[in-house]
DSSP file (Angstrom, degrees, kcal/mol; ACC not computed):
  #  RESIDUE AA STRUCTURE BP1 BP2  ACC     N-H-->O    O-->H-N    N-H-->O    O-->H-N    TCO  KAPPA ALPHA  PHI   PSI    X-CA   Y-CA   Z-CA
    1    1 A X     >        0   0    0      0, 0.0     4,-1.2     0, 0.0     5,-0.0   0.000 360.0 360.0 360.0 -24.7    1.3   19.7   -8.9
    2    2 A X  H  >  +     0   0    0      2,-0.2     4,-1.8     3,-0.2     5,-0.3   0.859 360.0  47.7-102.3 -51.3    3.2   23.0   -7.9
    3    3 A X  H  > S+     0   0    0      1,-0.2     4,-1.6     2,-0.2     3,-0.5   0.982 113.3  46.8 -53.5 -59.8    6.0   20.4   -6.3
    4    4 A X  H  > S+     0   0    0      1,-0.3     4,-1.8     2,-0.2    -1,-0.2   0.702 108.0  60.6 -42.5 -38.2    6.1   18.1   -9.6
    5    5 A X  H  X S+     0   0    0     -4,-1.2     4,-0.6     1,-0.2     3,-0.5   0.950 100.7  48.7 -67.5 -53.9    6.3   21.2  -11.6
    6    6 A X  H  < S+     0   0    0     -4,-1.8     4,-0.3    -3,-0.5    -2,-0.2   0.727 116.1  48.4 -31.3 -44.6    9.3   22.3  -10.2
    7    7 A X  H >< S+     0   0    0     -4,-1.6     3,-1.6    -5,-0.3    -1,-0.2   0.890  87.6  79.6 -66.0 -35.0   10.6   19.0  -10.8
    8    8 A X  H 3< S+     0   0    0     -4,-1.8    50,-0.3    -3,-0.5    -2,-0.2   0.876  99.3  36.0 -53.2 -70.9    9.7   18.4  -14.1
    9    9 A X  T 3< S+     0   0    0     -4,-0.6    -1,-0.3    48,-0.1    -2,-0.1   0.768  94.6 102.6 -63.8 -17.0   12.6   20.4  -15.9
   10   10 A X    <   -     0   0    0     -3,-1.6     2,-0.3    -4,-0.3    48,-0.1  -0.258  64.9-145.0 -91.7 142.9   15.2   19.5  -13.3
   11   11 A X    >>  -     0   0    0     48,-0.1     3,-1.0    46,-0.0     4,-0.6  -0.592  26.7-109.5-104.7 173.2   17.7   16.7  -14.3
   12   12 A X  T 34 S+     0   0    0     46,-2.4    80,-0.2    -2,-0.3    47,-0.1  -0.048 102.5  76.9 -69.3  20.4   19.0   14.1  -11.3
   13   13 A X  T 34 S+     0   0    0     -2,-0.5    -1,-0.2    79,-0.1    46,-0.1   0.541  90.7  56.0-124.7  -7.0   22.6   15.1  -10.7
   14   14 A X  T <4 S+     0   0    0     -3,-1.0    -2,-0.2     2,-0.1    45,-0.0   0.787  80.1 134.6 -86.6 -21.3   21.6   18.5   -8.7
   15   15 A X     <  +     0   0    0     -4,-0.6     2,-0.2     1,-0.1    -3,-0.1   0.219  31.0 154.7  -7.8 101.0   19.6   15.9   -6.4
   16   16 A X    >   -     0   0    0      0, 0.0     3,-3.8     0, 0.0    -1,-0.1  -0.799  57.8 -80.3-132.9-152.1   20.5   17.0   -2.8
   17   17 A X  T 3  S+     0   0    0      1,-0.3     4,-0.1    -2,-0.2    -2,-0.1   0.347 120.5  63.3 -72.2   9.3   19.1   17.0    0.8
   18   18 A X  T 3  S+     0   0    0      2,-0.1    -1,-0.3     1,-0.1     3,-0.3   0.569 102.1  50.4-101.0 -17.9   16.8   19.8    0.3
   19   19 A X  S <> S+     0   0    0     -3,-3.8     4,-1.4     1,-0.2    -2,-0.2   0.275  88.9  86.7-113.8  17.0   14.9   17.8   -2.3
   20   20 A X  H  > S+     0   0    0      1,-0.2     4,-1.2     2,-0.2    -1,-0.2   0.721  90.4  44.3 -94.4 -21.2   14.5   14.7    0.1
   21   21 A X  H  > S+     0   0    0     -3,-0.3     4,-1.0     2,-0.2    -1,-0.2   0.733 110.7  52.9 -94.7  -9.7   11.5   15.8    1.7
   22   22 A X  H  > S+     0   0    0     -4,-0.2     4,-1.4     2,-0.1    -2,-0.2   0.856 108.7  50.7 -74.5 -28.6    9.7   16.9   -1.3
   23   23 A X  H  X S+     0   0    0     -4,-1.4     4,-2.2     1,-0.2     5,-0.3   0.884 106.2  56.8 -62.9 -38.6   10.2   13.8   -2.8
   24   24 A X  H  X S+     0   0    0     -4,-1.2     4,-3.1     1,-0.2    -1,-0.2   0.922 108.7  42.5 -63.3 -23.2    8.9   11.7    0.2
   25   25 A X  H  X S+     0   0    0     -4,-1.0     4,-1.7     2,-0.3    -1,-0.2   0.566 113.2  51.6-111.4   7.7    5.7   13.1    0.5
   26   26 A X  H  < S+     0   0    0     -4,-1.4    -1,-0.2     2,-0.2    -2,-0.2   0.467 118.5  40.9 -86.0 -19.4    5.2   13.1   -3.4
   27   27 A X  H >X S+     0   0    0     -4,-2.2     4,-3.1     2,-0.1     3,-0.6   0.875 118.8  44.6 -96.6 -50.0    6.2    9.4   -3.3
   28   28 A X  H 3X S+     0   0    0     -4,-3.1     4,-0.9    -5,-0.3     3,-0.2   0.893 116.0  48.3 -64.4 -52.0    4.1    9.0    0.0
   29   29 A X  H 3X S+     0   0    0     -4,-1.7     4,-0.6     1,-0.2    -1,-0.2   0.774 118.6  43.0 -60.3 -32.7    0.8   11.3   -1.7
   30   30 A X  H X> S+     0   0    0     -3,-0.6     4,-2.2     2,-0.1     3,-0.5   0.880 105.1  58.2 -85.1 -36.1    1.1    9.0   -5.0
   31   31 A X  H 3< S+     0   0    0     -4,-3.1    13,-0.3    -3,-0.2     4,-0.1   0.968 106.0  51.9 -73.3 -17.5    1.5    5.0   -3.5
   32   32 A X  H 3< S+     0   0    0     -4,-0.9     3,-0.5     1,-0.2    -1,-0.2   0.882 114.8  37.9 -81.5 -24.9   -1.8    5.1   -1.5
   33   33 A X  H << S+     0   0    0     -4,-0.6    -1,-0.2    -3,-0.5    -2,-0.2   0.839 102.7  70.5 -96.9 -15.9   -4.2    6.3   -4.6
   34   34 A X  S  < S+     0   0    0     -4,-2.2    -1,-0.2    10,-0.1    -2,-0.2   0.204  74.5 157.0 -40.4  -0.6   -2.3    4.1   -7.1
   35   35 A X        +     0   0    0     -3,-0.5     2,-0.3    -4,-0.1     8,-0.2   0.232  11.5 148.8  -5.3 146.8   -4.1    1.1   -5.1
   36   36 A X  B     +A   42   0A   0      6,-1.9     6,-0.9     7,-0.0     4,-0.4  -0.869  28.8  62.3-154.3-136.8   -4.2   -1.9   -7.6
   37   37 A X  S >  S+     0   0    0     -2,-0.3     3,-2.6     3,-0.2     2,-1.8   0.322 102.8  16.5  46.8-171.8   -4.0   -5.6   -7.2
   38   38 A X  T 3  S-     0   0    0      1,-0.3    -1,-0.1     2,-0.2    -3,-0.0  -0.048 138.0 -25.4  38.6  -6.0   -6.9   -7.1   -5.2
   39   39 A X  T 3  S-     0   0    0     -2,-1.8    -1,-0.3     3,-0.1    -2,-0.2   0.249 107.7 -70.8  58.0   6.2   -9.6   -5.0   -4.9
   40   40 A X  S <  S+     0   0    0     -3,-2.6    -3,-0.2    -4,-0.4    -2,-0.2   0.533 114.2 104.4  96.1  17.2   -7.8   -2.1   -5.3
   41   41 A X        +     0   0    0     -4,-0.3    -4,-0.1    -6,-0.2    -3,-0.1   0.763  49.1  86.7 -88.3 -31.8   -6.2   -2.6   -1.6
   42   42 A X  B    S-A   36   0A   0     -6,-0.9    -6,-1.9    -5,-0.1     2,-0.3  -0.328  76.8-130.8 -72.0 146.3   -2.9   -3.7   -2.1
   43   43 A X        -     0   0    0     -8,-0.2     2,-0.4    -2,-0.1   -11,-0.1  -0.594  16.1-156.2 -85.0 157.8   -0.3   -0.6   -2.4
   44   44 A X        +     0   0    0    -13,-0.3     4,-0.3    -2,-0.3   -10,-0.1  -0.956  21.0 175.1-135.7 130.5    2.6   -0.2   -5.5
   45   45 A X  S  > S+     0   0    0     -2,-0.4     4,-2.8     2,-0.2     5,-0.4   0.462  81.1  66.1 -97.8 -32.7    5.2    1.5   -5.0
   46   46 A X  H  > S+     0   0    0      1,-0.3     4,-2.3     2,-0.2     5,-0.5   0.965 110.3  37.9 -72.6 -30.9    6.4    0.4   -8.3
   47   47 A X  H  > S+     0   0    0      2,-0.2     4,-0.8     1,-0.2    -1,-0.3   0.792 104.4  66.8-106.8 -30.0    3.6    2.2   -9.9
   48   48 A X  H  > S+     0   0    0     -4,-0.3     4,-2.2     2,-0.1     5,-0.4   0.989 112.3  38.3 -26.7 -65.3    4.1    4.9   -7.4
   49   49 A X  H  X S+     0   0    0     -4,-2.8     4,-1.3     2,-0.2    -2,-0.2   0.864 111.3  56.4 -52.1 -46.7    7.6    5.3   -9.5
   50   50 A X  H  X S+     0   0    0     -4,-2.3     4,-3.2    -5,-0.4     5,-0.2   0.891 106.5  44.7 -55.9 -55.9    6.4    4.8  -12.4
   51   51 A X  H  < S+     0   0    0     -4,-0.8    -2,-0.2    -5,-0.5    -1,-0.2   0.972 120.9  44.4 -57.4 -37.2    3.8    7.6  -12.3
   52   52 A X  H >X S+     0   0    0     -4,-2.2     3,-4.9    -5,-0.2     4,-3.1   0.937 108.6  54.6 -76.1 -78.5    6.6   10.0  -10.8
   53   53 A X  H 3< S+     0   0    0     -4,-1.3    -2,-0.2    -5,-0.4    -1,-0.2   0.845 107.6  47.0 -33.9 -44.3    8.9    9.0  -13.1
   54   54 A X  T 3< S+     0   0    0     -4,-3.2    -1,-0.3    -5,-0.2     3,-0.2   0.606 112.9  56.4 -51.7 -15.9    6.3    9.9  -16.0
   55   55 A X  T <4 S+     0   0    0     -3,-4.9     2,-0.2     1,-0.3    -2,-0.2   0.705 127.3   9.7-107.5 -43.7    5.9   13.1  -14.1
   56   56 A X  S  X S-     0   0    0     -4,-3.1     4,-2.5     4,-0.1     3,-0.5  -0.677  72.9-175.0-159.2  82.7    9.7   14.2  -14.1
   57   57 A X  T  4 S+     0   0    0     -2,-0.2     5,-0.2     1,-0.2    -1,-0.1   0.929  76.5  43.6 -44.3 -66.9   11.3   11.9  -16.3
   58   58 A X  T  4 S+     0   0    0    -50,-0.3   -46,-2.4     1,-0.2    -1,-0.2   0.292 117.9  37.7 -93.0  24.1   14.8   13.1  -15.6
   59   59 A X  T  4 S+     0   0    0     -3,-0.5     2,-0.6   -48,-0.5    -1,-0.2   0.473 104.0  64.9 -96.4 -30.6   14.9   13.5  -12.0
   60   60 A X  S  < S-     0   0    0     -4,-2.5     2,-0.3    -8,-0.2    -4,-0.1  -0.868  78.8-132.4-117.0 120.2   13.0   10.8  -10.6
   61   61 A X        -     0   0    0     -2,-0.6    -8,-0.1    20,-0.1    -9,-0.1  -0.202   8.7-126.9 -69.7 118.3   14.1    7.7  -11.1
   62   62 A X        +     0   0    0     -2,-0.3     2,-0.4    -5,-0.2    -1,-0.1  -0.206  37.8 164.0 -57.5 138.6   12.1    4.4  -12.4
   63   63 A X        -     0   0    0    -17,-0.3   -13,-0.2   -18,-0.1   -14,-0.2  -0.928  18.5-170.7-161.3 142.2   12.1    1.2  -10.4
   64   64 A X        -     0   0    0     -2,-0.4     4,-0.4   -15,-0.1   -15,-0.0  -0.060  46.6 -83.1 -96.7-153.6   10.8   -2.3   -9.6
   65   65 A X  S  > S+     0   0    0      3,-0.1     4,-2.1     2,-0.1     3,-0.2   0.847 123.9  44.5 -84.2 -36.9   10.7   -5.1   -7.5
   66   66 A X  T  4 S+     0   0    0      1,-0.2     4,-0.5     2,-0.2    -1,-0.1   0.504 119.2  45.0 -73.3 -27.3   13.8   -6.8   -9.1
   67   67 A X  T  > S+     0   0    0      2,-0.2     4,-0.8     3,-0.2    -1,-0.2   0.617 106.3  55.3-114.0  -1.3   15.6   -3.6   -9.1
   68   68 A X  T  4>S+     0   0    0     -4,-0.4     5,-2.3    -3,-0.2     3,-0.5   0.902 111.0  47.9 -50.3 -64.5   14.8   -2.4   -5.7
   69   69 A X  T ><5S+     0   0    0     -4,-2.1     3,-2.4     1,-0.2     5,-0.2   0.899 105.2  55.2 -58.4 -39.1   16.1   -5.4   -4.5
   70   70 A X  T 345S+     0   0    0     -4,-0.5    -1,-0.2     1,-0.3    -2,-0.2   0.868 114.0  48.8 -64.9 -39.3   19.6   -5.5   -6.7
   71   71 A X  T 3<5S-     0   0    0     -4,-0.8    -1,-0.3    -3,-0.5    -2,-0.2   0.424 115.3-114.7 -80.3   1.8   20.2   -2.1   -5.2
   72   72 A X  T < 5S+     0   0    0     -3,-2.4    -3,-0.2    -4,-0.4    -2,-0.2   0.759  81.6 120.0  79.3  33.9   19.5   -2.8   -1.6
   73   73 A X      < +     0   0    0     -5,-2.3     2,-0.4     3,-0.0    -4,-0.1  -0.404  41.9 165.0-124.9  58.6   16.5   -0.6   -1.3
   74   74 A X        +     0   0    0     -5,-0.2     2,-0.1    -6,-0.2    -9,-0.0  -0.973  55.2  48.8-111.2 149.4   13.8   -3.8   -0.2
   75   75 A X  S    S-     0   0    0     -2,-0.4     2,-1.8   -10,-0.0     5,-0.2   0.722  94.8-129.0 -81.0 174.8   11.1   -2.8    1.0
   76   76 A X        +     0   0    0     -2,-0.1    -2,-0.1     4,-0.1    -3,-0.0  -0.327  47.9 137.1-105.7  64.6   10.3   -0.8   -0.9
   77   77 A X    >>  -     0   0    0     -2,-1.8     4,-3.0     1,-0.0     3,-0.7  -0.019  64.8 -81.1 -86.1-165.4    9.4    2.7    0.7
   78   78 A X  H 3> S+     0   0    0      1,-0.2     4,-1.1     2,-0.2   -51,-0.1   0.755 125.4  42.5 -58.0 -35.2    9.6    5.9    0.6
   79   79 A X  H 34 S+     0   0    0      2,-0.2    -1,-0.2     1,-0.1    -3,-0.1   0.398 107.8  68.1-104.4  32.5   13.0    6.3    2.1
   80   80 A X  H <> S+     0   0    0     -3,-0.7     4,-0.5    -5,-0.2    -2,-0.2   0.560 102.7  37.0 -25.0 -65.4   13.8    3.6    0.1
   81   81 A X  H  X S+     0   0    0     -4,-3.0     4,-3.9     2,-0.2     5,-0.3   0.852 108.0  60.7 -87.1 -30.0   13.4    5.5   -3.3
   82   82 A X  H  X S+     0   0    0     -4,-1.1     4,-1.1    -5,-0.4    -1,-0.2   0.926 111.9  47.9 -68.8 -25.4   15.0    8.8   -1.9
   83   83 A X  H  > S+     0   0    0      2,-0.2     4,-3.0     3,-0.1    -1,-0.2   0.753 114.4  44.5 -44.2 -34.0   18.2    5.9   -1.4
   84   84 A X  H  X S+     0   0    0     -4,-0.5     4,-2.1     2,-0.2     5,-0.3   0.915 103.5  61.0-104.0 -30.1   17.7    4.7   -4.7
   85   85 A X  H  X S+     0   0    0     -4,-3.9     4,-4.9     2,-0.2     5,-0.2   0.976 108.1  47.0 -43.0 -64.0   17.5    8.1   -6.0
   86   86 A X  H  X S+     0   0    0     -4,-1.1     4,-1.3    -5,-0.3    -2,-0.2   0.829 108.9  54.7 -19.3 -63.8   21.2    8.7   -4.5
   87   87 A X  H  X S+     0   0    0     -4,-3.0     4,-1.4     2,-0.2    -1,-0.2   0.913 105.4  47.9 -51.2 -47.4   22.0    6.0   -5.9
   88   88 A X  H  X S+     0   0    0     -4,-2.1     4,-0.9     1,-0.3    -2,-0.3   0.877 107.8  60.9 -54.5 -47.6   20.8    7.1   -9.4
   89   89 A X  H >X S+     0   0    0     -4,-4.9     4,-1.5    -5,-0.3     3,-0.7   0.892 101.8  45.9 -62.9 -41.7   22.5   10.0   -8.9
   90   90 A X  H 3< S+     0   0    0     -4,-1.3    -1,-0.2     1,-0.2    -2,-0.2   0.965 115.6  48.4 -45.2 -52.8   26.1    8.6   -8.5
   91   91 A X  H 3X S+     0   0    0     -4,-1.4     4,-1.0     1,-0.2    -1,-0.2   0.437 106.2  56.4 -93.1   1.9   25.7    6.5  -11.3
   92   92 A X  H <X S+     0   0    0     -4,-0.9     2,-2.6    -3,-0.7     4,-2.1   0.866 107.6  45.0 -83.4 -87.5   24.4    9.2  -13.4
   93   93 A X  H  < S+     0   0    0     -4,-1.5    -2,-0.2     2,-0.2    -1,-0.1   0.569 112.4  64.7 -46.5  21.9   27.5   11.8  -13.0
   94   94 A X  H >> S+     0   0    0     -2,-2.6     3,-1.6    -5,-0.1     4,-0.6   0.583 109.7  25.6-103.1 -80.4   29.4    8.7  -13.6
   95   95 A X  H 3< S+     0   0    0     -4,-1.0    -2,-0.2     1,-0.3     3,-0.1   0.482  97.8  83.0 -76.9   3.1   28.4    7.8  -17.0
   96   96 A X  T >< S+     0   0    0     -4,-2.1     3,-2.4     1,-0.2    -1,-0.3   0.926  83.5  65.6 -64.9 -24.3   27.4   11.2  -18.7
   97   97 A X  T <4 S+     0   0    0     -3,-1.6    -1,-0.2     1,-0.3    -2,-0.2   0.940 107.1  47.1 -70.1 -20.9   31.1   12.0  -19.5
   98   98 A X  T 3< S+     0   0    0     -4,-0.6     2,-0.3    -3,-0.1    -1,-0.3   0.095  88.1 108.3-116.2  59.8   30.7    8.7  -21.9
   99   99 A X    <   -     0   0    0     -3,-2.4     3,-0.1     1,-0.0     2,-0.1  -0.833  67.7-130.2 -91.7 155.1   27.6    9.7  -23.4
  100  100 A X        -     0   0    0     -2,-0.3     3,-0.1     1,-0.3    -1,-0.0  -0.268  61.3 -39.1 -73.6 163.1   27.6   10.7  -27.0
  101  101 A X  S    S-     0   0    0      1,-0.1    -1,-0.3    -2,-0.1    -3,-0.0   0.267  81.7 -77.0 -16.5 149.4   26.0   13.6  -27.8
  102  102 A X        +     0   0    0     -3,-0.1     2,-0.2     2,-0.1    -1,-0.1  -0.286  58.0 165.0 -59.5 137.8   22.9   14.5  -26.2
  103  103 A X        -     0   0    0      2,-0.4     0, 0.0    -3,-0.1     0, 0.0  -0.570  51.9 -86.2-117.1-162.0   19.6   12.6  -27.6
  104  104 A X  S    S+     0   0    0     -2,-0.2     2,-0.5     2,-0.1    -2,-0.1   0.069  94.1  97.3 -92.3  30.4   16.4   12.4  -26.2
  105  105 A X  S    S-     0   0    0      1,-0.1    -2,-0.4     3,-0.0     5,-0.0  -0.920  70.8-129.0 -74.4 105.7   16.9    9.7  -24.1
  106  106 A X     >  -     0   0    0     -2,-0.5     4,-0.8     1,-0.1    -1,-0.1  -0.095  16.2-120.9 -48.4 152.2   17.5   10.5  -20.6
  107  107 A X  H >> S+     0   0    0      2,-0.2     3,-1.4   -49,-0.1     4,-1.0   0.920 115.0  55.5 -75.3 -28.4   20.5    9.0  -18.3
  108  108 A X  H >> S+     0   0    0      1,-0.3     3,-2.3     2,-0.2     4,-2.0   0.941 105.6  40.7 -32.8 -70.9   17.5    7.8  -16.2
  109  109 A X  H 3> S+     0   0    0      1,-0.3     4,-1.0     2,-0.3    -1,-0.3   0.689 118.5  56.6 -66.2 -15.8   15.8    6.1  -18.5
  110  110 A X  H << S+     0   0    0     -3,-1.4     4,-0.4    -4,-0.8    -1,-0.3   0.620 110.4  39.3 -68.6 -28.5   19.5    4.9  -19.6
  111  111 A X  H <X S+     0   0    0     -3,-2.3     4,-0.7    -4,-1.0    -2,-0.3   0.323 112.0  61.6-131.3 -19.6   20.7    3.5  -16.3
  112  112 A X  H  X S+     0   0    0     -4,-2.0     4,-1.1    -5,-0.3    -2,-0.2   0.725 105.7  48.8 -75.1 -24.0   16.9    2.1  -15.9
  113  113 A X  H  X S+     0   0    0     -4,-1.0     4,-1.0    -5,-0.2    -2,-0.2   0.734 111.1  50.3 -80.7 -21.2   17.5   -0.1  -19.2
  114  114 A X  H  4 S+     0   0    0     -4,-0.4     4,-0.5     2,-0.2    -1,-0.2   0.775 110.7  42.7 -79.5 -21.2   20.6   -1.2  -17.8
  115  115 A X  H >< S+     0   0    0     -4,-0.7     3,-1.1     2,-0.2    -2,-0.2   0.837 114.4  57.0 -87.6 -33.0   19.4   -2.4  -14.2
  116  116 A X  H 3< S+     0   0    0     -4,-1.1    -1,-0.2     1,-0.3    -2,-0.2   0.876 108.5  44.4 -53.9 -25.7   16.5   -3.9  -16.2
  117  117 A X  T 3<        0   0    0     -4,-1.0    -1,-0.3     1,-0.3    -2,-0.2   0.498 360.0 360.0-100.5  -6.2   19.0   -6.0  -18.5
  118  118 A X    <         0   0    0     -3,-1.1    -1,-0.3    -4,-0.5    -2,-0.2   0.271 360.0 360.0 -86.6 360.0   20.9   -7.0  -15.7
């Protein structure tokens, strides 16, 4: 929680190489009790993301199977999402200079509606 907290305010465009190992082992600590499917065996990573993503909306970045793939980050591990994080992060300082004023809407969650509609 101590890690998460720290995250929690923080937006995705300071994202550097200092924040790649907290992030692994907060995505590695989350996909193994997030069990689902099956008997509760099979692992999600997407719900790994999800649950992080809930956690520190505008730093960690939401993702699926569909959008894993589109970004080149299959399969889908852990230094997988700290890629796709990177990724997020480009495309983030790209588009804030044409956002409108600030809402409450994140560019995450902004640039997650867009891979989704593509």
């Amino acid at each position: 929680m101590k890690a998460l907290d720290a995250l929690r305010p923080r937006d995705i465009q300071p994202f550097s190489t200092d924040d790649e190992p907290t992030v692994i082992q907060l995505f590695e600590s989350f996909t193994a009790p997030l069990r689902g499917g099956r008997n509760g065996t099979q692992e999600s990573t997407v719900a790994t993301a999800k649950a992080l993503h809930l956690l520190a909306p505008a730093f960690l970045p939401l993702w699926d199977n569909p959008i894993a793939r589109a970004y080149g980050q299959f399969p889908m591990l852990a230094h997988n999402y700290v890629a796709f994080c990177w990724q997020m992060r480009k495309m983030a300082g790209a588009l804030r200079p044409c956002l409108p004023n600030p809402d409450d809407c994140t560019v995450l969650k902004r640039l997650d509606e867009f891979s989704y509609a593509v």
